[in-house]
N, C-alpha and C positions, 0 to 999 in steps of 0.2 A: 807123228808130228814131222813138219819139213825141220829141216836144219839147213843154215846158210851154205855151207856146201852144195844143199840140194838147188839152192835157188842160184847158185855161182852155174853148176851143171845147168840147168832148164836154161838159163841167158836169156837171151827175150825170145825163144822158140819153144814152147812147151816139149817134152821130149815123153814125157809121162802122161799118162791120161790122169785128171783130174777123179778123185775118187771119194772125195767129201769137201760139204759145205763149207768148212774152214781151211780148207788144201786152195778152193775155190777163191774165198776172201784173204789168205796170203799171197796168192800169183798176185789177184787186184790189186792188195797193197805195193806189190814192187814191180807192176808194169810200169813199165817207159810212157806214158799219158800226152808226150809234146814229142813221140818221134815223129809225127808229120811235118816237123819243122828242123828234120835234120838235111846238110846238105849232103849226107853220105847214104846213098842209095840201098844199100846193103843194110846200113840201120833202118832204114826207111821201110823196108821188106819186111826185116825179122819183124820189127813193131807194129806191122799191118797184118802178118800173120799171127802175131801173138796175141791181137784181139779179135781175128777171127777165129781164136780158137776159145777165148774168153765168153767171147757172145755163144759160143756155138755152150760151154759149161752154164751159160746162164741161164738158158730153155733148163737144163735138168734143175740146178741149183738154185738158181736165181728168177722164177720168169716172172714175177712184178718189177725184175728190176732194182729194187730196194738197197740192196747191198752194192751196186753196179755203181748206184746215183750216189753213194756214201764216198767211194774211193775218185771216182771218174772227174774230169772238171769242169766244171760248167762253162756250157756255151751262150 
């Protein structure tokens, strides 16, 4: 199980490889989801990398989607 430590460590950069379904929908629950609309470029990074690496767990974990469309916001 992660612990808030764990997810203080990961920050919005995964640093761990994702290794189950629920490790999978905790990240989603505490990504950054509006870091496109930071004006700090380095937030803007980490939060574009932290969902390509999302997307990249959701082919294993995720690939309907399903749980992705739960946490994510609509556009």
């Amino acid at each position: 199980m992660i612990s808030e430590v764990d997810i203080r460590d990961w920050g919005h950069v995964p640093h761990r490889p994702i290794e189950s379904k629920d490790q999978y929908e905790h990240y989603l629950r505490h990504h950054d989801w509006l870091f496109e609309f930071s004006d700090d470029h380095s937030v803007f990074r980490a939060g574009a990398m932290a969902q390509a690496y999302l997307e990249e767990a959701s082919s294993l974990f995720d690939p309907e989607k399903l749980v992705w469309r739960k946490y994510a916001p609509r556009s």
